[in-house]
N, CA, C and O atoms as a GROMACS GRO file, in nm:
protein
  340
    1UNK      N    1   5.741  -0.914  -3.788
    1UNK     CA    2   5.632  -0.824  -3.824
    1UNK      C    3   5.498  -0.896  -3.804
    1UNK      O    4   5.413  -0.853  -3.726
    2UNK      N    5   5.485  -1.004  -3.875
    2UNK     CA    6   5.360  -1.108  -3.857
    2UNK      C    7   5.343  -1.107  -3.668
    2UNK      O    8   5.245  -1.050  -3.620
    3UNK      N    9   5.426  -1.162  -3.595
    3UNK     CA   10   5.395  -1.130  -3.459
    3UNK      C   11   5.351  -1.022  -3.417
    3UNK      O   12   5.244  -1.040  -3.358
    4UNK      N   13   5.386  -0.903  -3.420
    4UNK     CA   14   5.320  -0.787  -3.404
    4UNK      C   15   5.200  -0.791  -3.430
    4UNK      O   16   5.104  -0.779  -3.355
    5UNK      N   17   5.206  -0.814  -3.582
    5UNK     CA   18   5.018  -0.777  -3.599
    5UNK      C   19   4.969  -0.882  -3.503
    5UNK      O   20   4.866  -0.838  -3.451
    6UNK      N   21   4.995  -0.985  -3.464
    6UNK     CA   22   4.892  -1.105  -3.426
    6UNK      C   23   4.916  -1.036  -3.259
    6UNK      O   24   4.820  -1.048  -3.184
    7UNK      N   25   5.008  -0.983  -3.219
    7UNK     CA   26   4.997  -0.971  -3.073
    7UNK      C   27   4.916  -0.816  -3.070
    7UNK      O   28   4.864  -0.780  -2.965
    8UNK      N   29   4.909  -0.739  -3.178
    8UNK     CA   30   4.806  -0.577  -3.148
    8UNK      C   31   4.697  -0.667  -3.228
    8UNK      O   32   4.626  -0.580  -3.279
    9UNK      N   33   4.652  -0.770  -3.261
    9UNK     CA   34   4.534  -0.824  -3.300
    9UNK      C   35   4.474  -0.895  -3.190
    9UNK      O   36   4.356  -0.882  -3.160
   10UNK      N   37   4.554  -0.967  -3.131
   10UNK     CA   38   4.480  -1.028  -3.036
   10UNK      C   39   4.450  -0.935  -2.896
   10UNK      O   40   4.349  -0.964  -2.831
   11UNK      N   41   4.519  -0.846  -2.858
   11UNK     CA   42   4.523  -0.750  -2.742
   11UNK      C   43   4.366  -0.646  -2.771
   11UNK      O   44   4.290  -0.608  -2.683
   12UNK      N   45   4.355  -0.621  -2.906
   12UNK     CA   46   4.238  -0.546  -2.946
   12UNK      C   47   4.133  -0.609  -2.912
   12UNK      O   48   4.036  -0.558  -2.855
   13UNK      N   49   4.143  -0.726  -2.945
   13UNK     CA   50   3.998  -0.840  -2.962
   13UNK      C   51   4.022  -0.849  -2.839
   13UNK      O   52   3.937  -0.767  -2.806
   14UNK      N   53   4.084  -0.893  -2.708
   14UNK     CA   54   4.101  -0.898  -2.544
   14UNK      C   55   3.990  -0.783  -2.545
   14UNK      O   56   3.871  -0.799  -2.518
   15UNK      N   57   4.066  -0.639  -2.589
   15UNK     CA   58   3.997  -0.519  -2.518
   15UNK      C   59   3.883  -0.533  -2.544
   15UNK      O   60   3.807  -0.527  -2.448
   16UNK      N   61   3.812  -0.561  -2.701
   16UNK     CA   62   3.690  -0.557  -2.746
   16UNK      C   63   3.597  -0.627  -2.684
   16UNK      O   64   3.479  -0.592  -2.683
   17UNK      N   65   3.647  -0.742  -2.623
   17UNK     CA   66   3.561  -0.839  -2.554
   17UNK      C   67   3.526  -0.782  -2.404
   17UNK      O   68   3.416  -0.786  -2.349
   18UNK      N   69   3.635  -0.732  -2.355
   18UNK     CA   70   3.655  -0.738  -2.224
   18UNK      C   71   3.540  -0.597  -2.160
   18UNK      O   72   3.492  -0.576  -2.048
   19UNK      N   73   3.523  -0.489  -2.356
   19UNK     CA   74   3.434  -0.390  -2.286
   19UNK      C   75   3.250  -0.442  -2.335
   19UNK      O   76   3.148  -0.389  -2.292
   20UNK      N   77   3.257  -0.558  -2.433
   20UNK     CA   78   3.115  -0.605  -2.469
   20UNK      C   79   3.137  -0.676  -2.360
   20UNK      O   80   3.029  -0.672  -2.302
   21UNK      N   81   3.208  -0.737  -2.300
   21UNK     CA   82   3.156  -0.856  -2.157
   21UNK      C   83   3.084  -0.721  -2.030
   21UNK      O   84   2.994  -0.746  -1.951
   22UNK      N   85   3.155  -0.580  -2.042
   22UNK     CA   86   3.182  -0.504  -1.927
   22UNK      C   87   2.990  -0.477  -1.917
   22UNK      O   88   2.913  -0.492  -1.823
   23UNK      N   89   2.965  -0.428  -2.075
   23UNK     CA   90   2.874  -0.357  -2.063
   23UNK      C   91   2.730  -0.441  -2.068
   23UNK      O   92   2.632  -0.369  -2.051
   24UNK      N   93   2.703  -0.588  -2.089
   24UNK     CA   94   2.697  -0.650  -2.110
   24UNK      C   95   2.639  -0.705  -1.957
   24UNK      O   96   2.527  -0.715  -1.907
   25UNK      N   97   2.764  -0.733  -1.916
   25UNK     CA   98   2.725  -0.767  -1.720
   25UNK      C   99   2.685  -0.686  -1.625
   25UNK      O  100   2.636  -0.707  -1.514
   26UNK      N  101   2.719  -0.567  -1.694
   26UNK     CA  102   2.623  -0.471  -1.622
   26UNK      C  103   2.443  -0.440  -1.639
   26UNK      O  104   2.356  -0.427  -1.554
   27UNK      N  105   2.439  -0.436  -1.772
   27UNK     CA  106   2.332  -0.488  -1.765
   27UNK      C  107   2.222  -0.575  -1.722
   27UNK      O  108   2.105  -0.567  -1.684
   28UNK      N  109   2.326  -0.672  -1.748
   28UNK     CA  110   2.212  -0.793  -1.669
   28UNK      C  111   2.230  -0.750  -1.491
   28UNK      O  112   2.123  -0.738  -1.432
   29UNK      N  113   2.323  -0.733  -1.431
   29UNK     CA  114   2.342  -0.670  -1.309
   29UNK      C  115   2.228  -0.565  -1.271
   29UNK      O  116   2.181  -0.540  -1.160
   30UNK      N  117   2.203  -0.520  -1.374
   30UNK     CA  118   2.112  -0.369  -1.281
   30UNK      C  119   1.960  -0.471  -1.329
   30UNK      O  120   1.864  -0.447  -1.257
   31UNK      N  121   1.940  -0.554  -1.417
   31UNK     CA  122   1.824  -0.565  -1.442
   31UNK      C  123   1.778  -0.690  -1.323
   31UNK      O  124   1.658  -0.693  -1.293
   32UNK      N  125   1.870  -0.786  -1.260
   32UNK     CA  126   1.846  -0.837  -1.142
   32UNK      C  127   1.844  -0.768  -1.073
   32UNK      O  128   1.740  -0.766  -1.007
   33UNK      N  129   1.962  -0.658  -1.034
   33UNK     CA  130   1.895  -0.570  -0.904
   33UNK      C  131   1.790  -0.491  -0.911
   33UNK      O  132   1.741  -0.456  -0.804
   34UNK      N  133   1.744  -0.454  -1.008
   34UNK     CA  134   1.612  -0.392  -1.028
   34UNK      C  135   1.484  -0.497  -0.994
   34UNK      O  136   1.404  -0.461  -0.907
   35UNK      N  137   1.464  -0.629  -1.062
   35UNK     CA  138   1.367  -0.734  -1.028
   35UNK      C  139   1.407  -0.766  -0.878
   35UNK      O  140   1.311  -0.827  -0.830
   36UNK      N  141   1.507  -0.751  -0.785
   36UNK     CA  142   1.553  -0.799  -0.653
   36UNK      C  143   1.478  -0.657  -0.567
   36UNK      O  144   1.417  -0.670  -0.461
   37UNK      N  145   1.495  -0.541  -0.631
   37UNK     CA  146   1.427  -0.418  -0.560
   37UNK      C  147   1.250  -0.465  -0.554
   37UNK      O  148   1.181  -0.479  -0.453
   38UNK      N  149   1.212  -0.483  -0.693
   38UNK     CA  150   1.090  -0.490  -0.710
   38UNK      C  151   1.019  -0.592  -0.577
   38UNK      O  152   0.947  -0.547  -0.488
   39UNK      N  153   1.049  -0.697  -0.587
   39UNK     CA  154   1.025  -0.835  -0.502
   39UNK      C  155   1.024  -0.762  -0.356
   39UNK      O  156   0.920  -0.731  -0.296
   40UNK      N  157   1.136  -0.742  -0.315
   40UNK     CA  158   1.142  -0.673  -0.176
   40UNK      C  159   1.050  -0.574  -0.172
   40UNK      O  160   0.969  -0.589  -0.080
   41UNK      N  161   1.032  -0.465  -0.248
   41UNK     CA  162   0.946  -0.381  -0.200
   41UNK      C  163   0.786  -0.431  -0.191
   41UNK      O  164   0.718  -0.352  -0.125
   42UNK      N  165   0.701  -0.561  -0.251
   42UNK     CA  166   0.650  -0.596  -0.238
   42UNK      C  167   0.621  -0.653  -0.137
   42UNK      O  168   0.509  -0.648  -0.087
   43UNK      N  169   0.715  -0.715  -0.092
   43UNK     CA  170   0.726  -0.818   0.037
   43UNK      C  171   0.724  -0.702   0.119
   43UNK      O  172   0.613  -0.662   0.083
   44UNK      N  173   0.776  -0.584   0.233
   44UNK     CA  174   0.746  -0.512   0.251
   44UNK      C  175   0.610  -0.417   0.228
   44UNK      O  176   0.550  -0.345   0.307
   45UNK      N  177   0.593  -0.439   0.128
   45UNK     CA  178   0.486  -0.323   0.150
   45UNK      C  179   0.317  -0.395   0.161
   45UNK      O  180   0.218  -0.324   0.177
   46UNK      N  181   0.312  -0.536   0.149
   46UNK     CA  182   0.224  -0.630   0.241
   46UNK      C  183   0.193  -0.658   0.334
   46UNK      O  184   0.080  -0.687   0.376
   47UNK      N  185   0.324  -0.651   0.400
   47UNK     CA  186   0.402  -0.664   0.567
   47UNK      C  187   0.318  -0.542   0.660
   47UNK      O  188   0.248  -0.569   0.758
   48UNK      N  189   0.343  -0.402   0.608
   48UNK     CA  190   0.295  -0.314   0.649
   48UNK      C  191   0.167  -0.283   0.616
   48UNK      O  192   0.104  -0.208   0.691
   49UNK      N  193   0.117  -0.328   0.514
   49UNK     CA  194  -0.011  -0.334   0.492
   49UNK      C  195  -0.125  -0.409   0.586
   49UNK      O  196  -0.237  -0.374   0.623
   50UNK      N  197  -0.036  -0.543   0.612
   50UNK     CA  198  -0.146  -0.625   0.691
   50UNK      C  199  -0.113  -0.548   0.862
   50UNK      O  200  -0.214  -0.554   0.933
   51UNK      N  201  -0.037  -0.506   0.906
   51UNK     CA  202   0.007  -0.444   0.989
   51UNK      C  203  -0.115  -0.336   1.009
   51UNK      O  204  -0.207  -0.331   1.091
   52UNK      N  205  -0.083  -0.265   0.916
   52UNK     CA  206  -0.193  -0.151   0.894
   52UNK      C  207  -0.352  -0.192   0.935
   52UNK      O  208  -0.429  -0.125   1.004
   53UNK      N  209  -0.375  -0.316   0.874
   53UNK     CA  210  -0.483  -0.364   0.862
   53UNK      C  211  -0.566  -0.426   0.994
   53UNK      O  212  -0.688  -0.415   1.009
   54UNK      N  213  -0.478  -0.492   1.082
   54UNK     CA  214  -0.463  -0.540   1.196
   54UNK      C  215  -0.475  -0.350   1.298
   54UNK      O  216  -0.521  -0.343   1.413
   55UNK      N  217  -0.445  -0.279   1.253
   55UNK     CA  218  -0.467  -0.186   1.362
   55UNK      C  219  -0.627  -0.111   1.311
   55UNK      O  220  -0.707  -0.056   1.387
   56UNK      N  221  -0.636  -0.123   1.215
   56UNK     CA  222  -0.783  -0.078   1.178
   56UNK      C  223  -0.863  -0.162   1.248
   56UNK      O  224  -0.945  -0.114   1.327
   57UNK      N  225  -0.851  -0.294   1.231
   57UNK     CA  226  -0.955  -0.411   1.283
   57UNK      C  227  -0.986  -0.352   1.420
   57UNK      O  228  -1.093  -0.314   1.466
   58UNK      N  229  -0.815  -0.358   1.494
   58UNK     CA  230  -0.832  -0.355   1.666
   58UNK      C  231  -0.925  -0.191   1.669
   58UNK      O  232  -1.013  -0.188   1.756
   59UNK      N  233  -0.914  -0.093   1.602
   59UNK     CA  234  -1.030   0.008   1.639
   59UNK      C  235  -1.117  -0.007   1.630
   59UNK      O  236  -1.199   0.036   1.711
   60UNK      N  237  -1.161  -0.097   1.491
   60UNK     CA  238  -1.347  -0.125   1.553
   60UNK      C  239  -1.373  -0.152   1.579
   60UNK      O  240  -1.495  -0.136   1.588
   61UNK      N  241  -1.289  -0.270   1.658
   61UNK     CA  242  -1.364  -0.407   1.802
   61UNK      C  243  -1.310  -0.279   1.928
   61UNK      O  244  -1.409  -0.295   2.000
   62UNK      N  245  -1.254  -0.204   1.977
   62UNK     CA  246  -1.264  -0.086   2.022
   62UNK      C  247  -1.348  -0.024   2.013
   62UNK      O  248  -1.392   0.016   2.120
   63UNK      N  249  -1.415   0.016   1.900
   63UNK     CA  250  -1.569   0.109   1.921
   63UNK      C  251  -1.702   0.090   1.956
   63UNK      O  252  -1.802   0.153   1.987
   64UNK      N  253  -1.627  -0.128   1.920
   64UNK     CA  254  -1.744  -0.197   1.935
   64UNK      C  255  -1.710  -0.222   2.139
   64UNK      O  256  -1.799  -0.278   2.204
   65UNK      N  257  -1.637  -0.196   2.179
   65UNK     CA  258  -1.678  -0.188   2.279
   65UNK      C  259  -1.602  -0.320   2.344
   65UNK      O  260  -1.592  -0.333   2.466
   66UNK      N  261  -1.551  -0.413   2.253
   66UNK     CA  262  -1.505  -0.527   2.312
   66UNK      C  263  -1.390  -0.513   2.407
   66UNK      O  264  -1.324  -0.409   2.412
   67UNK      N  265  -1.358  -0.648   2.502
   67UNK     CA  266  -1.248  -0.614   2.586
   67UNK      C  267  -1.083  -0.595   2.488
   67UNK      O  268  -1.060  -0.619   2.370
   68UNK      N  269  -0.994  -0.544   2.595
   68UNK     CA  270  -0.868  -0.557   2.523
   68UNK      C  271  -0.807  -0.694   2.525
   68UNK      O  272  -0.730  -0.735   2.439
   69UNK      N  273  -0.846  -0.762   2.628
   69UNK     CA  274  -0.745  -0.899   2.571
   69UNK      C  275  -0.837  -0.956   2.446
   69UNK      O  276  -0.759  -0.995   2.359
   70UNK      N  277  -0.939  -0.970   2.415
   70UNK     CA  278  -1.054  -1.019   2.341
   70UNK      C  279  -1.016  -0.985   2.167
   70UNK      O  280  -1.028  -1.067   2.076
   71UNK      N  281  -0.949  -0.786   2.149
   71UNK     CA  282  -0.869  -0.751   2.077
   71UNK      C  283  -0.750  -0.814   2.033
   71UNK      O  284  -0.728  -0.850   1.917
   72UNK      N  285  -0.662  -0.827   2.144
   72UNK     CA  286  -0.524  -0.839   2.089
   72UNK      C  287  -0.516  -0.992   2.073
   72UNK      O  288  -0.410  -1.027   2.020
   73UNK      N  289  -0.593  -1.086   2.103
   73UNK     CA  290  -0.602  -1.211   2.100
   73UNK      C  291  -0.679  -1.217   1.943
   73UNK      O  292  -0.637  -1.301   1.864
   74UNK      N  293  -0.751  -1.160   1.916
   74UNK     CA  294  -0.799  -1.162   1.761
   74UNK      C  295  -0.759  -1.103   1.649
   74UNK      O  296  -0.807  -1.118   1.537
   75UNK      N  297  -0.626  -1.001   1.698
   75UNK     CA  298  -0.564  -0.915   1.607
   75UNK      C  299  -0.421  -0.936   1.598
   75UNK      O  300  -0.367  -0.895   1.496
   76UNK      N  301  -0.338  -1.001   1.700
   76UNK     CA  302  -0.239  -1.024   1.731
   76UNK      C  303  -0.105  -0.914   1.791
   76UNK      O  304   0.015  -0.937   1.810
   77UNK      N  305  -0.191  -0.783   1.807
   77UNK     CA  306  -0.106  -0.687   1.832
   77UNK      C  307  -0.076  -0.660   1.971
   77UNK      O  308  -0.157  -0.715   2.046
   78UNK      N  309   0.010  -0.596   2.027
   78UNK     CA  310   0.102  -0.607   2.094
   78UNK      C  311   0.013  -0.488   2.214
   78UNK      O  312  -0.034  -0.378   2.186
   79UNK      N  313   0.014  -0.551   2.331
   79UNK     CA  314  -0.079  -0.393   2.445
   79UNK      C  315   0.001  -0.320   2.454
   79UNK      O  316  -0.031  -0.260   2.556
   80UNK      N  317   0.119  -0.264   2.407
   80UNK     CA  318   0.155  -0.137   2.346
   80UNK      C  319   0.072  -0.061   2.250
   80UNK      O  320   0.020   0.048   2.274
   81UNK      N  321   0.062  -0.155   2.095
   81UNK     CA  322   0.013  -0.114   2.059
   81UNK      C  323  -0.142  -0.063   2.050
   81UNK      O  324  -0.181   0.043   2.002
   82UNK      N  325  -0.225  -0.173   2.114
   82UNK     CA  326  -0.387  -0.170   2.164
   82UNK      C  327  -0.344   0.005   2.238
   82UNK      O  328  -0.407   0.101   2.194
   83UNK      N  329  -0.272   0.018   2.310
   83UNK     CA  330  -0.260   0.191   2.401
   83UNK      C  331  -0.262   0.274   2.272
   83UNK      O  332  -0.320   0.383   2.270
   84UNK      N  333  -0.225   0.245   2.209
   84UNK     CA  334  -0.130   0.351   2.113
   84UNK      C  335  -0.273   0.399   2.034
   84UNK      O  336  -0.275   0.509   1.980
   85UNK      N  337  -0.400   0.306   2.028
   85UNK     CA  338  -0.491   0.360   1.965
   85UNK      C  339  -0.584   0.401   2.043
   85UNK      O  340  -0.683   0.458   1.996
   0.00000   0.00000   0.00000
């Protein structure tokens, strides 16, 4: 009888642990992948920013009249893209 209880005692405390470990690691799981989303979307959205920024520049040395290699040599963009504006 004593075995019994100690083997549905210890199997409970297994389960009990096994769903505070479950819920527990999930947590911390979504809260790194959440700080891992955050980071990336930053890094990204700089990326395209300076991108962005670099094609504004090349239009006003464009309005200013300057040559295109003179552009893409000071902006770093691609004479695809110098066409594209």
């Amino acid at each position: 009888v004593q075995n019994d209880v100690l083997d549905t005692a210890r199997e409970e405390g297994r389960d009990e642990g096994f769903a505070e470990g479950r819920t527990e690691g999930l947590a911390e799981g979504r809260a790194e992948g959440r700080a891992e989303g955050r980071a990336e979307g930053r890094v990204e959205g700089r990326v395209e920013g300076r991108a962005e920024e670099k094609l504004e520049i090349a239009k006003k040395m464009l309005a200013l009249g300057l040559p295109d290699e003179a552009i893409m040599q000071s902006t770093g963009i691609s004479p695809e893209q110098l066409q594209s504006l």
